[in-house]
C-alpha positions as CSV (number, residue, x, y, z in Angstrom):
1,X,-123.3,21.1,144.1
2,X,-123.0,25.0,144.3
3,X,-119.5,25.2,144.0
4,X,-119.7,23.6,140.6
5,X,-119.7,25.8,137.0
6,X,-122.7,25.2,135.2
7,X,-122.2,26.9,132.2
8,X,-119.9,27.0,129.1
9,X,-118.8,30.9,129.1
10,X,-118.9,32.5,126.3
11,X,-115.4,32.1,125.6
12,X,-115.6,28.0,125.6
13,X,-118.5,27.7,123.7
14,X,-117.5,25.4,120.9
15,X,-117.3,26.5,117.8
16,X,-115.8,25.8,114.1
17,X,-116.5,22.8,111.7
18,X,-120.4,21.9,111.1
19,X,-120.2,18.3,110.9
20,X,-119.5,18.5,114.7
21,X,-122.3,20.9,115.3
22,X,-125.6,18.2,114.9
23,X,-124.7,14.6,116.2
24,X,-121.6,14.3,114.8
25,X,-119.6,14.2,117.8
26,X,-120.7,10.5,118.4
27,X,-119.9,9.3,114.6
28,X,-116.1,11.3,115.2
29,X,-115.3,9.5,118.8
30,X,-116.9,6.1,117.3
31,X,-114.5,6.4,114.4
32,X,-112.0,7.3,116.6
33,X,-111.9,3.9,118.1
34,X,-111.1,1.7,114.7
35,X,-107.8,4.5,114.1
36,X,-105.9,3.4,116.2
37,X,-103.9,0.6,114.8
38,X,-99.6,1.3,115.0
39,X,-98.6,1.9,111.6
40,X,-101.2,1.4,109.1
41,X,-102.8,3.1,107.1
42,X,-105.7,0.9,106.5
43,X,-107.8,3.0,108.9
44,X,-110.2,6.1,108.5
45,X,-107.7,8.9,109.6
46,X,-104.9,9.7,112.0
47,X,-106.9,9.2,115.7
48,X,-106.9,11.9,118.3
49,X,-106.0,11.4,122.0
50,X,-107.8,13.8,124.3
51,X,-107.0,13.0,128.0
52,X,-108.6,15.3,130.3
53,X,-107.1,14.9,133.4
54,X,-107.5,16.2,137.4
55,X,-106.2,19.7,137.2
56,X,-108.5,20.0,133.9
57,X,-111.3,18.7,135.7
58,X,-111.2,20.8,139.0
59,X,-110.4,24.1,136.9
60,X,-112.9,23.2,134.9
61,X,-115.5,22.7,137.6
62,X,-114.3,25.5,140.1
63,X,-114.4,22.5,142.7
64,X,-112.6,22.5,145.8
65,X,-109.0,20.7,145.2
66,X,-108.7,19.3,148.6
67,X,-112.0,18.1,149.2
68,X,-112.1,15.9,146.1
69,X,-108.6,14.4,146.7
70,X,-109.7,13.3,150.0
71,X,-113.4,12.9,149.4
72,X,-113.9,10.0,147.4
73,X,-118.5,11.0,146.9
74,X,-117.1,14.6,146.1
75,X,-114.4,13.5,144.2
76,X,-117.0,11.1,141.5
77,X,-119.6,14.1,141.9
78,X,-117.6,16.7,140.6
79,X,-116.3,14.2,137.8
80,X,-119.8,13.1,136.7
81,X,-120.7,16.6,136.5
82,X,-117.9,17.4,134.2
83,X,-118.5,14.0,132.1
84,X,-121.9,15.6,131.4
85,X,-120.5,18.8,130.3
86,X,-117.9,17.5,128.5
87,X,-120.4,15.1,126.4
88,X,-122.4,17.7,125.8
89,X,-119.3,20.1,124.7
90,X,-117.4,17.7,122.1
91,X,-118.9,14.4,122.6
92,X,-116.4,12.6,124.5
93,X,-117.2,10.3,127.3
94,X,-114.9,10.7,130.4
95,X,-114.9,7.3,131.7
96,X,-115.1,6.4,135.0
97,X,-112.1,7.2,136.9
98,X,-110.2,7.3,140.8
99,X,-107.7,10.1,140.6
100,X,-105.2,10.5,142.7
101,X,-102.7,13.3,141.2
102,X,-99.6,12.0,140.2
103,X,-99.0,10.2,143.2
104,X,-99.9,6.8,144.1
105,X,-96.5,4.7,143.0
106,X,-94.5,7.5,144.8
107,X,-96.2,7.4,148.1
108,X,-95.9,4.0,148.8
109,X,-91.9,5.1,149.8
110,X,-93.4,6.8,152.9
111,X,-93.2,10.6,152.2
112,X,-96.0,12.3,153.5
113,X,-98.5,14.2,150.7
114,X,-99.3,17.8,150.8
115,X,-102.4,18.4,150.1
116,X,-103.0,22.7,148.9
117,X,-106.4,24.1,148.6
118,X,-105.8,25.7,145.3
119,X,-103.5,23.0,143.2
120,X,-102.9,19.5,143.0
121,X,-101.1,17.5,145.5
122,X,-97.3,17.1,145.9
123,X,-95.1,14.5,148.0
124,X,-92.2,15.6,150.6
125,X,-89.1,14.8,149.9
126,X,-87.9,12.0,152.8
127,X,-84.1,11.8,151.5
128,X,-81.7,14.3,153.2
129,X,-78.6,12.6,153.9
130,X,-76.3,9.1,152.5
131,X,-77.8,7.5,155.8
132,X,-81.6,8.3,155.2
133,X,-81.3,6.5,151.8
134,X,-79.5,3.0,153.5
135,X,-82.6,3.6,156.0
136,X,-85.3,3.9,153.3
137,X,-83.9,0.9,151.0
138,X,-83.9,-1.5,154.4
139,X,-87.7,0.2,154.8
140,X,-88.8,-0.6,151.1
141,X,-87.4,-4.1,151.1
142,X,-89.7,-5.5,154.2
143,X,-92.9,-3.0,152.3
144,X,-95.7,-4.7,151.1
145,X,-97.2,-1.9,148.2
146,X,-100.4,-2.4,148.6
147,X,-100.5,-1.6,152.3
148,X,-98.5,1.4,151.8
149,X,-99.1,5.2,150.8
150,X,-102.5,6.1,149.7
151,X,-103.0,2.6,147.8
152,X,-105.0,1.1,150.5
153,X,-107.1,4.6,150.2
154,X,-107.2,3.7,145.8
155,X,-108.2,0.1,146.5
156,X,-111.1,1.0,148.7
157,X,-112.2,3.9,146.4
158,X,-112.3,1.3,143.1
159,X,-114.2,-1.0,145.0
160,X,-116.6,1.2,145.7
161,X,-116.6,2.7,141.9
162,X,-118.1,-1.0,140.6
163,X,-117.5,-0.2,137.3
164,X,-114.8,-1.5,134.8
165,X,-112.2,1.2,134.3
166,X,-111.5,1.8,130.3
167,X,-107.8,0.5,131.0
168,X,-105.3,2.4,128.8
169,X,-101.6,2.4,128.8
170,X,-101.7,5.6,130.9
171,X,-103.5,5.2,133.3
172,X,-102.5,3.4,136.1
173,X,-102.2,0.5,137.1
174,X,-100.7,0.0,134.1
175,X,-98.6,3.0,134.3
176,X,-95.9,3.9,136.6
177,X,-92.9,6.6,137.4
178,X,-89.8,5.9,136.0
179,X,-87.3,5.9,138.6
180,X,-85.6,9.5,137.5
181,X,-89.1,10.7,138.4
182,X,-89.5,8.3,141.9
183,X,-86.0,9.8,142.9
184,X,-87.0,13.0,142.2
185,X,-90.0,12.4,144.7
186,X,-87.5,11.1,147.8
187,X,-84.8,13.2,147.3
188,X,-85.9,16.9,145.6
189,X,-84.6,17.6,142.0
190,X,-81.7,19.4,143.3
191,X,-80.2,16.6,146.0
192,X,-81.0,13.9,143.8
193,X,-78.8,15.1,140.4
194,X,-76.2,16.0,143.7
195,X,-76.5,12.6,145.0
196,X,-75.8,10.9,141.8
197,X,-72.4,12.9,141.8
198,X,-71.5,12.3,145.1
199,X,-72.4,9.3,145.8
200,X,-72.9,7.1,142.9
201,X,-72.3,3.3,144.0
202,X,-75.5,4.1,146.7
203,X,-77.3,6.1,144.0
204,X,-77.1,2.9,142.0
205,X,-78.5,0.8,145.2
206,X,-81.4,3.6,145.4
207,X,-82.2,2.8,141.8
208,X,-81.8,-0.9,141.9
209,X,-84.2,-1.0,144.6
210,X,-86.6,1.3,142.6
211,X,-86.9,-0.8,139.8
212,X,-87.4,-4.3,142.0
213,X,-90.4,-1.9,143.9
214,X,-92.2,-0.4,140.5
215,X,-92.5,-4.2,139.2
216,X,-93.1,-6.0,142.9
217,X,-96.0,-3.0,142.7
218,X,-97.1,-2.9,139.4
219,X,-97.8,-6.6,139.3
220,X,-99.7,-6.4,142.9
221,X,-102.0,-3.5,141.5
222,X,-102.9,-5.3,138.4
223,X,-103.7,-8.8,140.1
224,X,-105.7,-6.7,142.8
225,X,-107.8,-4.6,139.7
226,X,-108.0,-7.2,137.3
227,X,-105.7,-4.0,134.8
228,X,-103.7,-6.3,132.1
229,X,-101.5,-8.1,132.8
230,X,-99.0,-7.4,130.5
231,X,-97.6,-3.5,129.0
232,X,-96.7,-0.6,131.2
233,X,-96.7,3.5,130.6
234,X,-93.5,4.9,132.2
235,X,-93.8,8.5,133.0
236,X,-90.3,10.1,133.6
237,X,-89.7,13.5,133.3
238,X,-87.2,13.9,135.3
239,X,-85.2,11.5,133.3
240,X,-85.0,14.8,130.4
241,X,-82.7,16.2,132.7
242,X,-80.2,13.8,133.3
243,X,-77.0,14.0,130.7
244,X,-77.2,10.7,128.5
245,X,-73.8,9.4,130.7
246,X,-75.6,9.6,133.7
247,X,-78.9,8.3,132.1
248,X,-77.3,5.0,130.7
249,X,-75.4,4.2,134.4
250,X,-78.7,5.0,136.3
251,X,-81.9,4.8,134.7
252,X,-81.3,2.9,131.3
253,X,-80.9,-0.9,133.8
254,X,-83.5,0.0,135.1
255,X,-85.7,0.7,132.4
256,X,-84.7,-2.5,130.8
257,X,-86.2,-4.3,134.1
258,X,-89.2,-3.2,133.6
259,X,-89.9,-3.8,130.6
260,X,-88.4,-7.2,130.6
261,X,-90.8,-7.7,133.2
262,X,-93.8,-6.2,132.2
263,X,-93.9,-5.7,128.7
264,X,-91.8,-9.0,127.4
265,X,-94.1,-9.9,124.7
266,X,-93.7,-8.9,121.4
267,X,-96.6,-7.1,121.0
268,X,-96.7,-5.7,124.4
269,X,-96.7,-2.0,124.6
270,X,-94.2,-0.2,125.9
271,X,-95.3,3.5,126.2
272,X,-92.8,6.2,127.5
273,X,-94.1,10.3,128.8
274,X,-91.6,12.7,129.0
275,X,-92.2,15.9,127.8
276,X,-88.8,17.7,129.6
277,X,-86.7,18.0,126.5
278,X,-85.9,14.4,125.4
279,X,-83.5,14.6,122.5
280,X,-80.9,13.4,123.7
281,X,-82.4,10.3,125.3
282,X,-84.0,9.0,122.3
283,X,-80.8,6.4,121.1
284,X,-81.8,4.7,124.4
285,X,-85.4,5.0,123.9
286,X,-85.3,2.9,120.7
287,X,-82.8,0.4,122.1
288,X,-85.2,-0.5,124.5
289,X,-88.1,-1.2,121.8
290,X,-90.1,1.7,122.9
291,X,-93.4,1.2,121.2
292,X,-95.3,4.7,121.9
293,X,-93.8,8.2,123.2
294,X,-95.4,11.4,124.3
295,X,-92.5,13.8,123.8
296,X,-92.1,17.6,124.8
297,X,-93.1,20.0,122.7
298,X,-89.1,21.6,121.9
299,X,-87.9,18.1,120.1
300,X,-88.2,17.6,116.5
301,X,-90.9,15.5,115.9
302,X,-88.8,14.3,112.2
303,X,-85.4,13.8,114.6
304,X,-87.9,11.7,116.8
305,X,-89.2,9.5,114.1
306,X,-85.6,9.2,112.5
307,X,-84.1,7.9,115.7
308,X,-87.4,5.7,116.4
309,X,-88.8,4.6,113.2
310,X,-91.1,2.5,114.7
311,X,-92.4,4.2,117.6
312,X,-95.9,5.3,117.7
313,X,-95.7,9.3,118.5
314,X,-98.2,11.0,120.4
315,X,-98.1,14.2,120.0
316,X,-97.2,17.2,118.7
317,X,-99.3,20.1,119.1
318,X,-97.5,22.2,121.9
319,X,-99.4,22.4,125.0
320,X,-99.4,25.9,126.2
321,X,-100.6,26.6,121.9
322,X,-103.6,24.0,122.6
323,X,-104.2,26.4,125.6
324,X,-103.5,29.8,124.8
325,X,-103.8,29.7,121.3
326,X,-106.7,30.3,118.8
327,X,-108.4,27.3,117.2
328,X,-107.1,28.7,114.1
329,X,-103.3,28.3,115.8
330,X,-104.5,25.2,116.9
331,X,-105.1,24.0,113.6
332,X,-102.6,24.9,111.6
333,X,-100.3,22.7,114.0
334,X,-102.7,19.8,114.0
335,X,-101.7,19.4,110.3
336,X,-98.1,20.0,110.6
337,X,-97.9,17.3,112.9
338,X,-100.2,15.4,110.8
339,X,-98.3,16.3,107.4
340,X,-94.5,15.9,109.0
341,X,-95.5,12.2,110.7
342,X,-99.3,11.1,109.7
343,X,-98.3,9.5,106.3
344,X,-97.0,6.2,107.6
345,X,-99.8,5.7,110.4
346,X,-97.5,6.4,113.2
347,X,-98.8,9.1,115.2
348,X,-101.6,10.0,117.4
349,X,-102.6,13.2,117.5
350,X,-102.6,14.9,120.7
351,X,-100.9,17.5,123.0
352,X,-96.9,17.0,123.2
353,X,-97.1,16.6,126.7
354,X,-100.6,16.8,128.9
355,X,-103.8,19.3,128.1
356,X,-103.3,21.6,130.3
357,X,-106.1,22.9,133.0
358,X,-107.5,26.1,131.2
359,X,-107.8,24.7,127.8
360,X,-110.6,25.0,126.4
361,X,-113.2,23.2,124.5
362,X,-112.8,25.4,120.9
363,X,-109.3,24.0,121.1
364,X,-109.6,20.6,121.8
365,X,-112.2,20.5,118.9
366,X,-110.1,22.2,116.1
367,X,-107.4,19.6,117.4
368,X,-110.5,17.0,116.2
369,X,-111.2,19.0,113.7
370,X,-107.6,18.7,112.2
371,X,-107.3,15.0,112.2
372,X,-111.4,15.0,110.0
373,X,-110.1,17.7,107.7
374,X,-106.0,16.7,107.1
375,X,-105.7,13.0,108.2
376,X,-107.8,11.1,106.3
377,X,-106.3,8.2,104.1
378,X,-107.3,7.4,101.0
379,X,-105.7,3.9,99.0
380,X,-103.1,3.9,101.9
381,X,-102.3,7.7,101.4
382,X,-103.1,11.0,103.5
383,X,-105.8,13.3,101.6
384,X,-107.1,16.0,103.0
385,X,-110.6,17.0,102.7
386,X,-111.0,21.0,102.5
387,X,-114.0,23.2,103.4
């Protein structure tokens, strides 16, 4: 494949602590696995999370954006290619994988997908007017999921994977938009915060039938993929920009539906990503028993775990920082975030937010790097190992 990179680049080529340098990649990411336990400190170290997704991957590879989102051969080429790479870089194995952007809960609402040669792709809003939203919930109540959007294309492209995905809570099927974020997709930011103004009692229908779909959907996908059965990653950004009045009429019943009905255990997860600013949602957040967040990158990581004291954090190292910044930079956050929140076993150490494309590999290691050196535990405590 010609249009793929082949080489590191001066720039990426990792660098930094010397027990990563021979072998010890594998040791780090096999570790990695026994850390993660919620709250305890009966475990190694604080565990890193390092999800590498789409935009990563086709930055990373210089691969044609279009192509692999409608190429399914291309698509797993590219991705094997960078798995290689990326083993070979820091050791991590990027498991096998059908991506689809961000997109595969929204489309099955009907609007059609844009798909850009040069980024990822984005939905069209189908909500103009009071009378295109009476249309679309009479639409979505007679709409089987899995015949709609691009899941018929997602079903035929994991059949044809025949291999187990390595199901996490954020990764879909077992993930799904929060309905700020579905709205969002029908309407355009801009209409839908107008439409909850104007017209509030059919903004309320809108969101009603959004939470009946996300479940009737999320419970078709995991039946079709064999995904647990049980848990659900809600990914709302949108949500961070609704005022918390507006958030408890709208989003906060329909947040407790779907988690009634697909997280009802008590030891179900019930992961939430939002990385607009989500201060002022976080009240709510812990009334509903959230077990895991992935904040933004602005909140206080303290304010969050005083408002959620039992909420796993991921986070907190600032995205654009992980990008932009030296390993060095990178670093030094690691251990704040590891010194303000690691001590009780509650966090995970990753990006506030998602690794943006462009990062490179000297930053994702001193990220791994942080966790060896400053979140260790030692009889129950954190104890930093120097040098």
């Amino acid at each position: 494949m010609t249009c793929l990179r082949d080489d590191f680049g001066e720039k990426r080529q990792p660098t930094g602590d010397v027990r990563f340098a021979a072998g010890g990649w594998e040791a780090f990411w096999e570790e990695n696995e026994r850390c993660f336990a919620p709250f305890s400190t009966a475990k190694p170290r604080v565990p890193v999370l390092v999800e590498l997704g789409d935009d990563w991957i086709l930055d990373r590879m210089g691969a044609d954006y279009r192509r692999y989102y409608l190429d399914f051969d291309y698509q797993q080429e590219v991705r094997q290619a960078c798995a290689a790479e990326v083993r070979k870089a820091i050791g991590l194995i990027l498991k096998p994988k059908v991506d689809f952007a961000s997109l595969l809960h929204g489309s099955i609402y009907g609007g059609e997908i844009v798909y850009p040669e040069d980024s990822t792709p984005w939905l069209k809003p189908i909500v103009q007017t009071t009378a295109d939203i009476r249309r679309l919930i009479e639409r979505m109540e007679r709409t089987d999921p899995l015949q709609a959007g691009i899941v018929p294309w997602f079903l035929d492209c994991y059949a044809k994977l025949g291999v187990p995905y390595r199901w996490r809570i954020l990764h879909d099927p077992t993930a799904v938009h929060g309905p700020a974020t579905i709205a969002g997709f029908l309407c355009g930011i801009t209409e839908f915060m107008m439409f909850l103004y104007d017209v509030p009692d059919l903004m309320q229908e809108l969101m009603s039938l959004i939470a009946r779909v996300t479940v009737t959907y999320s419970k078709a996908m995991r039946q079709r993929t064999g995904a647990p059965s049980t848990g659900v990653g809600l990914f709302d950004d949108v949500a961070g920009l609704l005022s918390p009045r507006l958030f408890e009429h709208f989003c906060l019943p329909v947040y407790q539906y779907i988690f009634t009905e697909l997280a009802r255990g008590p030891d179900d997860e019930r992961f939430v990503h939002n990385d607009a600013n989500v201060a002022h949602l976080l009240p709510f957040l812990n009334g509903l028993g959230v077990t895991g967040i992935n904040p933004d990158p602005v909140t206080d990581p303290l304010e969050i775990r005083r408002q959620m004291p039992r909420t796993v954090i991921y986070g907190c190292v600032p995205p654009l920082l992980l990008k932009d910044g030296t390993p060095a930079e990178v670093r030094a956050s690691a251990r704040r975030s590891i010194e303000m929140l690691g001590g009780d076993g509650g966090l995970v150490l990753t990006a506030a937010g998602s690794i943006n494309l462009g990062t490179p590999y000297e930053n994702i290691q001193a990220l791994c790097e942080a966790a060896d050196r400053y979140g260790r535990y030692e009889d129950g405590q954190l104890a930093a190992r120097e040098g």
